[in-house]
VMD Tcl script that builds the backbone (N, CA, C; Angstrom):
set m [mol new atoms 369]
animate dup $m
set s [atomselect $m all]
$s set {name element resname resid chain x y z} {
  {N N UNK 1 A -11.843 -4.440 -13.989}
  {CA C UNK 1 A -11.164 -3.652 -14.999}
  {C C UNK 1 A -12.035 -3.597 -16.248}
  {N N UNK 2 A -11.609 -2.800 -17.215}
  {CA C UNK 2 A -12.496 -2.514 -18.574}
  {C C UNK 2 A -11.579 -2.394 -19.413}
  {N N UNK 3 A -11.861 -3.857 -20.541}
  {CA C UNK 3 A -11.011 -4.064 -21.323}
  {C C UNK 3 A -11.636 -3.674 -22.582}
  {N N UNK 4 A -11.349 -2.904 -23.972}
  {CA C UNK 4 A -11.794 -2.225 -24.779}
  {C C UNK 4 A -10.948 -2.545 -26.106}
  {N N UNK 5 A -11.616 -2.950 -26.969}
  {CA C UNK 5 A -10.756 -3.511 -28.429}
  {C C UNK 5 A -12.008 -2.316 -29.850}
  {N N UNK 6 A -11.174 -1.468 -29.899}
  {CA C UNK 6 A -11.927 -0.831 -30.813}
  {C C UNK 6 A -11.019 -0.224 -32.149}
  {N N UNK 7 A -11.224 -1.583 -33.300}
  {CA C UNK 7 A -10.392 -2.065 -34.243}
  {C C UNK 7 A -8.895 -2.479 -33.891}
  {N N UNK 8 A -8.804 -2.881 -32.470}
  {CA C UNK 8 A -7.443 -2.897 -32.541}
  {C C UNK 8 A -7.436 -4.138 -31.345}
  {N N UNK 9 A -5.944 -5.017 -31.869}
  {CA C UNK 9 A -5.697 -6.110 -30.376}
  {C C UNK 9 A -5.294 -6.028 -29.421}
  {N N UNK 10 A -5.313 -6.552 -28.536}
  {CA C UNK 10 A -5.061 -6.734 -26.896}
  {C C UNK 10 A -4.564 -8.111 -26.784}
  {N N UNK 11 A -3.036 -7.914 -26.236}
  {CA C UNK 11 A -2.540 -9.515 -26.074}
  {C C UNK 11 A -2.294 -9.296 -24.496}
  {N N UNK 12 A -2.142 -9.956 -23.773}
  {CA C UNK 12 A -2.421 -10.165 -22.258}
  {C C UNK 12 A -1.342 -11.942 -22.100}
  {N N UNK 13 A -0.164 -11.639 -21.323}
  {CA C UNK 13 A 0.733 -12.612 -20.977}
  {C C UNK 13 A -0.082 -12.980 -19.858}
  {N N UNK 14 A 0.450 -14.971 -19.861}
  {CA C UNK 14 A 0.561 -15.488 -18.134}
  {C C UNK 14 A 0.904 -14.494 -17.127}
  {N N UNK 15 A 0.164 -15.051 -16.043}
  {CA C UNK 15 A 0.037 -14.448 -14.430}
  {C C UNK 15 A 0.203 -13.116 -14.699}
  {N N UNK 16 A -0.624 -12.135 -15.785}
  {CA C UNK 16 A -0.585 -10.877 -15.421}
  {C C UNK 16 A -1.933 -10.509 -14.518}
  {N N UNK 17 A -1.489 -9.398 -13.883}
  {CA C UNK 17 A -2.702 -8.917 -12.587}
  {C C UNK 17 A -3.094 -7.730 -13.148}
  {N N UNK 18 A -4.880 -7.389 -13.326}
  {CA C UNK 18 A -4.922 -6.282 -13.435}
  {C C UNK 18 A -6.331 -6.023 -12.639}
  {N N UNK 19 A -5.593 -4.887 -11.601}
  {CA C UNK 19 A -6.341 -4.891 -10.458}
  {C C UNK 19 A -7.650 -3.690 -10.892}
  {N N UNK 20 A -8.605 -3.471 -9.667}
  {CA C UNK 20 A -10.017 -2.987 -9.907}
  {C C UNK 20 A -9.732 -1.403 -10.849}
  {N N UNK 21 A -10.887 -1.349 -11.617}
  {CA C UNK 21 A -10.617 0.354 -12.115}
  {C C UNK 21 A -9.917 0.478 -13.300}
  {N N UNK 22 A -8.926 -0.961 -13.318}
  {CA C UNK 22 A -8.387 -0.291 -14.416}
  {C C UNK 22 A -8.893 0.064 -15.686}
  {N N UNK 23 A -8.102 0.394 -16.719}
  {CA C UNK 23 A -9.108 0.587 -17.872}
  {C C UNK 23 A -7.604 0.813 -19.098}
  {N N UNK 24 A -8.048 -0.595 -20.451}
  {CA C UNK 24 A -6.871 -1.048 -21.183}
  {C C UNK 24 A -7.871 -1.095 -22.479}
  {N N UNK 25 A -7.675 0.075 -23.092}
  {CA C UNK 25 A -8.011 0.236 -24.393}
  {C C UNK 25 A -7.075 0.477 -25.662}
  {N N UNK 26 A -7.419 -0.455 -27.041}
  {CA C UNK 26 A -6.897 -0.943 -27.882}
  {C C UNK 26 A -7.377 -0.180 -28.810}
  {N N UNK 27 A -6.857 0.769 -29.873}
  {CA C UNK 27 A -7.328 1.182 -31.271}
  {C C UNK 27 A -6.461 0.673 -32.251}
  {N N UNK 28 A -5.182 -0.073 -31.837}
  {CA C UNK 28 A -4.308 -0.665 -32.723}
  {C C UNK 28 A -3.951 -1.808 -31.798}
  {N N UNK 29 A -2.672 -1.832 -31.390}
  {CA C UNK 29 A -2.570 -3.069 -30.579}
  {C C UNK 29 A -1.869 -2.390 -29.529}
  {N N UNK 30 A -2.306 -3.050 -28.232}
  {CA C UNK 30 A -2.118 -3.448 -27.101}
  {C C UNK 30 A -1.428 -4.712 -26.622}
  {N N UNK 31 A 0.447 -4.757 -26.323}
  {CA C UNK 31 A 0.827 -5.843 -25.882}
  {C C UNK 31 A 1.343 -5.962 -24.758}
  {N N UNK 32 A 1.021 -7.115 -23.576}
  {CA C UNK 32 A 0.865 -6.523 -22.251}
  {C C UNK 32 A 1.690 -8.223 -22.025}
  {N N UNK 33 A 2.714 -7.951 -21.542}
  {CA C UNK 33 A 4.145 -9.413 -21.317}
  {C C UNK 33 A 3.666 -10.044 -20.004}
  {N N UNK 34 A 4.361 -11.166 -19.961}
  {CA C UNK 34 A 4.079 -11.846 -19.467}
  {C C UNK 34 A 4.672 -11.482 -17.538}
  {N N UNK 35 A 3.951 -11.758 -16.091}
  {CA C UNK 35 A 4.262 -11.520 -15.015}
  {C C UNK 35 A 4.140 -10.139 -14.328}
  {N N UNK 36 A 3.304 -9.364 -15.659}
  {CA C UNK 36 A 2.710 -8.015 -15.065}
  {C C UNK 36 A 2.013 -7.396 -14.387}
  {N N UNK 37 A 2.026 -6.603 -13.126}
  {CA C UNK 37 A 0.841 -6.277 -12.110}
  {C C UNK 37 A 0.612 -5.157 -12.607}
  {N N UNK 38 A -0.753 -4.389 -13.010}
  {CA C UNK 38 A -0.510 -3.328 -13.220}
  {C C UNK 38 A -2.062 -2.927 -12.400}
  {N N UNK 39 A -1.314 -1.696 -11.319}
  {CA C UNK 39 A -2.402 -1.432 -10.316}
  {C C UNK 39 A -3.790 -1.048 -10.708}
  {N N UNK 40 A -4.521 -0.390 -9.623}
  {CA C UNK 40 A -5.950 -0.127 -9.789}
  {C C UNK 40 A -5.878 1.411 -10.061}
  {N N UNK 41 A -6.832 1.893 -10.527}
  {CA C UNK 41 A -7.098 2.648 -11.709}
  {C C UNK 41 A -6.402 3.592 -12.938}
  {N N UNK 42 A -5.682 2.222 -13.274}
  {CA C UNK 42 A -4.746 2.780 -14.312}
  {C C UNK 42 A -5.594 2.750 -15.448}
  {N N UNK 43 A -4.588 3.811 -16.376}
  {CA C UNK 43 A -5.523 4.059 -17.606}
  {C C UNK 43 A -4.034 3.731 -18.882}
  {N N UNK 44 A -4.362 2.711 -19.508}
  {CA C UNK 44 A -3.833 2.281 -20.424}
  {C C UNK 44 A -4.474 2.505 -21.905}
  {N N UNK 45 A -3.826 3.731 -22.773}
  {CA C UNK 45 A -4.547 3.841 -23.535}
  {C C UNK 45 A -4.148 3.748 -25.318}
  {N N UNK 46 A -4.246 2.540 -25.744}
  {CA C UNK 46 A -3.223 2.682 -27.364}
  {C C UNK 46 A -4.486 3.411 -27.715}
  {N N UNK 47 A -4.499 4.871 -28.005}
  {CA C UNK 47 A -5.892 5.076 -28.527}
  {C C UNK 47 A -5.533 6.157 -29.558}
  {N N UNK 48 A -4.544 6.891 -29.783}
  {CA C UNK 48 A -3.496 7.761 -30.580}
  {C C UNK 48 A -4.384 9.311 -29.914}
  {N N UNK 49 A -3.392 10.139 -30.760}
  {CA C UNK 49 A -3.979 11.702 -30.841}
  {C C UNK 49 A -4.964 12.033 -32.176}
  {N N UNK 50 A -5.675 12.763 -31.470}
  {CA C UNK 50 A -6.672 13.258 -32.408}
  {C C UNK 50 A -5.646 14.344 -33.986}
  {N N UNK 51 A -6.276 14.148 -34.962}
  {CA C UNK 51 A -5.303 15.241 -36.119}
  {C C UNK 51 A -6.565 16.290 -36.012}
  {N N UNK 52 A -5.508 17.186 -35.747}
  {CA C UNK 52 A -6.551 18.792 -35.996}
  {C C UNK 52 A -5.868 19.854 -36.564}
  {N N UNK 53 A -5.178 19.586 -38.166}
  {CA C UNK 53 A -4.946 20.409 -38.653}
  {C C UNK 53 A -5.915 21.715 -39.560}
  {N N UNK 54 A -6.838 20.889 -39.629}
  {CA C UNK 54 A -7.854 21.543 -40.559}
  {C C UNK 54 A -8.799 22.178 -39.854}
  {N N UNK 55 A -9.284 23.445 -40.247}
  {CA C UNK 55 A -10.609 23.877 -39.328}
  {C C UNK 55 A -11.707 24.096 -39.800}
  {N N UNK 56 A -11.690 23.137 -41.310}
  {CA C UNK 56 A -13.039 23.318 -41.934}
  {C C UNK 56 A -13.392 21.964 -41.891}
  {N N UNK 57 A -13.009 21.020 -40.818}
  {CA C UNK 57 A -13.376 19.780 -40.515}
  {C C UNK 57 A -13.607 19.722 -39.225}
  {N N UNK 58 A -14.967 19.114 -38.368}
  {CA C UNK 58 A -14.525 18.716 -37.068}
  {C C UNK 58 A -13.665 18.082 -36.888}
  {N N UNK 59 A -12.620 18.374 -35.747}
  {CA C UNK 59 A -11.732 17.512 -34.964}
  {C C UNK 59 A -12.067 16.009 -34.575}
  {N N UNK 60 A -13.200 15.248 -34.427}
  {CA C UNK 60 A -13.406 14.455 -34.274}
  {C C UNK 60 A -13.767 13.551 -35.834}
  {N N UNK 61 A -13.753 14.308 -36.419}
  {CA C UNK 61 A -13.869 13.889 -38.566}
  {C C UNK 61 A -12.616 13.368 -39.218}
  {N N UNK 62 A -11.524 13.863 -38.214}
  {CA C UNK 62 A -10.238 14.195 -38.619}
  {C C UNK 62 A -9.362 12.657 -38.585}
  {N N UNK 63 A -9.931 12.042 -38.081}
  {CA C UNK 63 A -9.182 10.591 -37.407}
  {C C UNK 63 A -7.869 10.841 -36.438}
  {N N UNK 64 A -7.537 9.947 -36.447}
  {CA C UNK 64 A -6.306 9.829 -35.563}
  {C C UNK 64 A -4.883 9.300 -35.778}
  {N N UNK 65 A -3.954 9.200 -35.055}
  {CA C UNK 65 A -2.558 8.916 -35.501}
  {C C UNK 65 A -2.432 7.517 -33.975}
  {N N UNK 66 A -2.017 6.254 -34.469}
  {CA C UNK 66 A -2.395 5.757 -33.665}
  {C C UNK 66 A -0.773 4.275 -33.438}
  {N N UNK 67 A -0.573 4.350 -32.652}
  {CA C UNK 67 A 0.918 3.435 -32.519}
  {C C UNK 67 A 0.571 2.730 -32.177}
  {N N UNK 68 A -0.329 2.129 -31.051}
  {CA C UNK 68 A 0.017 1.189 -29.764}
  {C C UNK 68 A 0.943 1.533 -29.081}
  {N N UNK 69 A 0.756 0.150 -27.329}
  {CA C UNK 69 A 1.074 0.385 -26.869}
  {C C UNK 69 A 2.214 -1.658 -26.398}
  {N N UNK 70 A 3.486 -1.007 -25.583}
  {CA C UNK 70 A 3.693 -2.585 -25.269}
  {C C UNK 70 A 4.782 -2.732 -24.126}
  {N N UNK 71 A 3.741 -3.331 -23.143}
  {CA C UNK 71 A 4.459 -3.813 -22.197}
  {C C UNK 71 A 5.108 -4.587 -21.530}
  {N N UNK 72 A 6.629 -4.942 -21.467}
  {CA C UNK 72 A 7.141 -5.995 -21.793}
  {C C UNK 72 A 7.194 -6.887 -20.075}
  {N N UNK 73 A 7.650 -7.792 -20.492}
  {CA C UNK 73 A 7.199 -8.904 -19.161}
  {C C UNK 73 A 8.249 -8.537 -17.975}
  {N N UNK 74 A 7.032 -9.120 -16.796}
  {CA C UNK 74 A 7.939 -8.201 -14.909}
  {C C UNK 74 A 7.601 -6.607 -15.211}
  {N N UNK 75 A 7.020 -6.134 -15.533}
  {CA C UNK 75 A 6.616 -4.771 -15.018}
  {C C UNK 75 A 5.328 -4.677 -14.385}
  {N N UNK 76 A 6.138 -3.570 -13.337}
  {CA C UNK 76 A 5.072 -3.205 -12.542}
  {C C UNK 76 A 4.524 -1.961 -12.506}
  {N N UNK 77 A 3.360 -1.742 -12.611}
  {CA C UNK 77 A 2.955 -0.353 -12.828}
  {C C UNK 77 A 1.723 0.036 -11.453}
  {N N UNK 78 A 2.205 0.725 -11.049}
  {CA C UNK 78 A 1.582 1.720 -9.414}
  {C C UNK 78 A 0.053 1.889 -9.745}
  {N N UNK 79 A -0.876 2.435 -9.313}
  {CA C UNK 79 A -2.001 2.533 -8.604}
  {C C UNK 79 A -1.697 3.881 -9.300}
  {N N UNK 80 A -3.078 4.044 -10.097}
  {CA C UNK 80 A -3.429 5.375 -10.719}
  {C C UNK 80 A -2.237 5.927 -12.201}
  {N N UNK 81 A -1.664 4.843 -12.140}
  {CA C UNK 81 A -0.583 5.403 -13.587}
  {C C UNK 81 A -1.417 5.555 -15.241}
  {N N UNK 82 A -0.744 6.373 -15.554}
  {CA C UNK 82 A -1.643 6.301 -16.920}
  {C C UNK 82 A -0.238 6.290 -18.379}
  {N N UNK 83 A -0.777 5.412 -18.747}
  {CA C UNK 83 A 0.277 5.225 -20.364}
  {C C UNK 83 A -0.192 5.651 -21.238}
  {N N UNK 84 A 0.103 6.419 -22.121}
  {CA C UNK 84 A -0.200 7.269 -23.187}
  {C C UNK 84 A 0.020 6.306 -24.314}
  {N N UNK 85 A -0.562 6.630 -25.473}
  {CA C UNK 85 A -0.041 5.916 -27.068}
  {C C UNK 85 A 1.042 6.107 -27.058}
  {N N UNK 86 A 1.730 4.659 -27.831}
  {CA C UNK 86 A 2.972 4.945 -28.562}
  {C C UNK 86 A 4.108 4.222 -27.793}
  {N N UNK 87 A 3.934 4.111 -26.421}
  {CA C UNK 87 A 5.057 3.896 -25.316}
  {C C UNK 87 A 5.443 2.401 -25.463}
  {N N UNK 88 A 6.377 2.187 -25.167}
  {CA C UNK 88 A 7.290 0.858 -24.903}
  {C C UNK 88 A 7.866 0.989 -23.287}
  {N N UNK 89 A 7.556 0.075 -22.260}
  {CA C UNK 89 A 8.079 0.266 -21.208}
  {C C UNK 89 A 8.818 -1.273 -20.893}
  {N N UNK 90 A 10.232 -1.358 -20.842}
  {CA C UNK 90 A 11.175 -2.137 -20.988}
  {C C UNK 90 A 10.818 -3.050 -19.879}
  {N N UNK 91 A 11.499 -4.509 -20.089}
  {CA C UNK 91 A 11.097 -5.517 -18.897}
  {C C UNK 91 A 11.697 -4.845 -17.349}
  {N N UNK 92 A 10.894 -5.665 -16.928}
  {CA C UNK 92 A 11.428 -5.027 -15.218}
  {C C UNK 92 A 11.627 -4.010 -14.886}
  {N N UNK 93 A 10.676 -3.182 -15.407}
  {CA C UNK 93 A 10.692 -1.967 -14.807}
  {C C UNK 93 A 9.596 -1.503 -14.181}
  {N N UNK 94 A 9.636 -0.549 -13.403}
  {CA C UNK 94 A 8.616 -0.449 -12.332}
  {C C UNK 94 A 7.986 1.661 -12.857}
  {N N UNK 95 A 6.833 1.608 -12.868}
  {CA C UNK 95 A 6.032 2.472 -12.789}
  {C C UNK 95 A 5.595 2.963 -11.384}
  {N N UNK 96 A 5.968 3.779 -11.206}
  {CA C UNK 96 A 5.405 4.506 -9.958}
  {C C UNK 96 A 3.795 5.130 -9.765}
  {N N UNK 97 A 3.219 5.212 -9.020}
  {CA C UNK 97 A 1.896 5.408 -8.824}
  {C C UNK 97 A 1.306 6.969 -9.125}
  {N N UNK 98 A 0.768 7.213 -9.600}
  {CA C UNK 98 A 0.285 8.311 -10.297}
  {C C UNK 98 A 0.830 8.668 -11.330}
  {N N UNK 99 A 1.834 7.888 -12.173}
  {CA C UNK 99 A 3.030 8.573 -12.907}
  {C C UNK 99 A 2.046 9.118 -14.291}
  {N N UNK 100 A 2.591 9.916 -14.599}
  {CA C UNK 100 A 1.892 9.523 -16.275}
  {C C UNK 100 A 3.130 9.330 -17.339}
  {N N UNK 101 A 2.552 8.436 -18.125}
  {CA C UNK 101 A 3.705 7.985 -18.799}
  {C C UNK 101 A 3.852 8.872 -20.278}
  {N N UNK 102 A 4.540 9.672 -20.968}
  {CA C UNK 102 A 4.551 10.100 -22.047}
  {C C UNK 102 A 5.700 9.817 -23.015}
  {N N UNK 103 A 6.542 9.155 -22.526}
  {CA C UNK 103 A 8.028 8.765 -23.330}
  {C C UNK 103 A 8.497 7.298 -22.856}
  {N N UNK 104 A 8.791 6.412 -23.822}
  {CA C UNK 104 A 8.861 5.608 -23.692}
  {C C UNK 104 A 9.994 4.925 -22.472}
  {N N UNK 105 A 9.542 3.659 -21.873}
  {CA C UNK 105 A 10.863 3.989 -20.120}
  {C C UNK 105 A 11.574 2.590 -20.482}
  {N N UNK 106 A 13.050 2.924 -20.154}
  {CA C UNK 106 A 13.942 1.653 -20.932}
  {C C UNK 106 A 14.025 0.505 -19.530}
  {N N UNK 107 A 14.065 -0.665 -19.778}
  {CA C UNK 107 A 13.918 -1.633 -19.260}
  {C C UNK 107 A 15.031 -1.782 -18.105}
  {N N UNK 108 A 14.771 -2.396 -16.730}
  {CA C UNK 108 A 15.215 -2.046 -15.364}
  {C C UNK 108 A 15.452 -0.802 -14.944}
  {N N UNK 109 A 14.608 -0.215 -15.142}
  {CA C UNK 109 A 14.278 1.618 -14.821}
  {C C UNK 109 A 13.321 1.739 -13.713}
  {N N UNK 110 A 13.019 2.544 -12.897}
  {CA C UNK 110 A 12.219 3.141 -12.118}
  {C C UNK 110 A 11.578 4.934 -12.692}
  {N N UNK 111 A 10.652 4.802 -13.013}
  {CA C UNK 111 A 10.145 5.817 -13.959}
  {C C UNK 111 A 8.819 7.007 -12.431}
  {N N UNK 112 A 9.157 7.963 -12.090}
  {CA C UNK 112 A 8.162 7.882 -11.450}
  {C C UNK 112 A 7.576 9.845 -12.251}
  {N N UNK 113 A 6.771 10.542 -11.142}
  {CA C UNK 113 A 5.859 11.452 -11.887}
  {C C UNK 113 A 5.022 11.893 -13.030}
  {N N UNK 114 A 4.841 13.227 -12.794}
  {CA C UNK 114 A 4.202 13.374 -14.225}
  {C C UNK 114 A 5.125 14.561 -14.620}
  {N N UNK 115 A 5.024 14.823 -16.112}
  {CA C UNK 115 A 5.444 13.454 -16.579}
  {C C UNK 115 A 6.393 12.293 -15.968}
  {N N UNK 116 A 6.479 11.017 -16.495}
  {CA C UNK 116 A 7.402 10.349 -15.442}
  {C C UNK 116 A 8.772 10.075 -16.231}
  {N N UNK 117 A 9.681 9.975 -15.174}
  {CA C UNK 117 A 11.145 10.209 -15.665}
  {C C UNK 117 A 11.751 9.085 -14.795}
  {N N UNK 118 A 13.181 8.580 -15.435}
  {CA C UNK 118 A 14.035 7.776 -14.747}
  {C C UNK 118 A 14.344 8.395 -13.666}
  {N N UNK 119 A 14.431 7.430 -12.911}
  {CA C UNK 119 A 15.159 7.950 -11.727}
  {C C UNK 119 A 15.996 7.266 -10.764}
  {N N UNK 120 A 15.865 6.390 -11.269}
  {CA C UNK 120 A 16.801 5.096 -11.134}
  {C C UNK 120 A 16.880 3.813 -11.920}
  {N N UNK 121 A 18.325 3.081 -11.803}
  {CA C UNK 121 A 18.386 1.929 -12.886}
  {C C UNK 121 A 18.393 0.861 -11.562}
  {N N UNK 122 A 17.458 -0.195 -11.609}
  {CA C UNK 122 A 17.308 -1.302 -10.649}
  {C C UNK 122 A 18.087 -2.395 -11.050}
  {N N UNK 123 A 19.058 -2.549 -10.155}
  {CA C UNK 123 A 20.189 -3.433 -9.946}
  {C C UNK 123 A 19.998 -5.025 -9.218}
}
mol reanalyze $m
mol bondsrecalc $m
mol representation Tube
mol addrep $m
């Protein structure tokens, strides 16, 4: 995996798994709970959106808007999922494989597609 801290932290709980490919980059903070598997080539990214209001500035001049990201402990996240800035994904909940994540997924949820959506509450 490729872990990336660029001005920003990365906290990483006991017995979390993070399998080949992945890739967990920090521009603010990154909090990742404790008992988490999160598959192979996921893309975990607190990295915010670019601001491009202005067009007498490059877009890349412009900085960014930047939340983090935090994942709370017992989640599992699928093979190829990608988390966007900003998200909170509740304990025990499960990410489905390819999902992309754009809204935050409430805890004992099953979140799957793209975008990914509830689709069940795990009992």
């Amino acid at each position: 995996c490729v872990l990336s801290c660029k001005n920003g932290d990365l906290n990483i709980g006991n017995n979390t798994i993070i399998n080949i490919n992945a890739l967990i980059q920090s521009a603010k903070r990154v909090d990742i709970g404790k008992n988490v598997g999160i598959g192979a080539y996921c893309y975990i990214i607190g990295a915010g959106d670019h601001i491009m209001t202005r067009t007498d500035i490059p877009i890349m001049a412009q900085g960014q808007t930047v939340k983090g990201i935090t994942i709370e402990d017992n989640v599992a996240i699928g093979t190829g999922a990608k988390i966007k800035d900003g998200i909170t994904i509740g304990r025990d909940a499960f990410i489905g494989a390819g999902a992309v994540v754009t809204k935050s997924i409430p805890e004992f949820t099953i979140a799957v597609g793209v975008p990914a959506k509830v689709i069940k509450k795990r009992q």
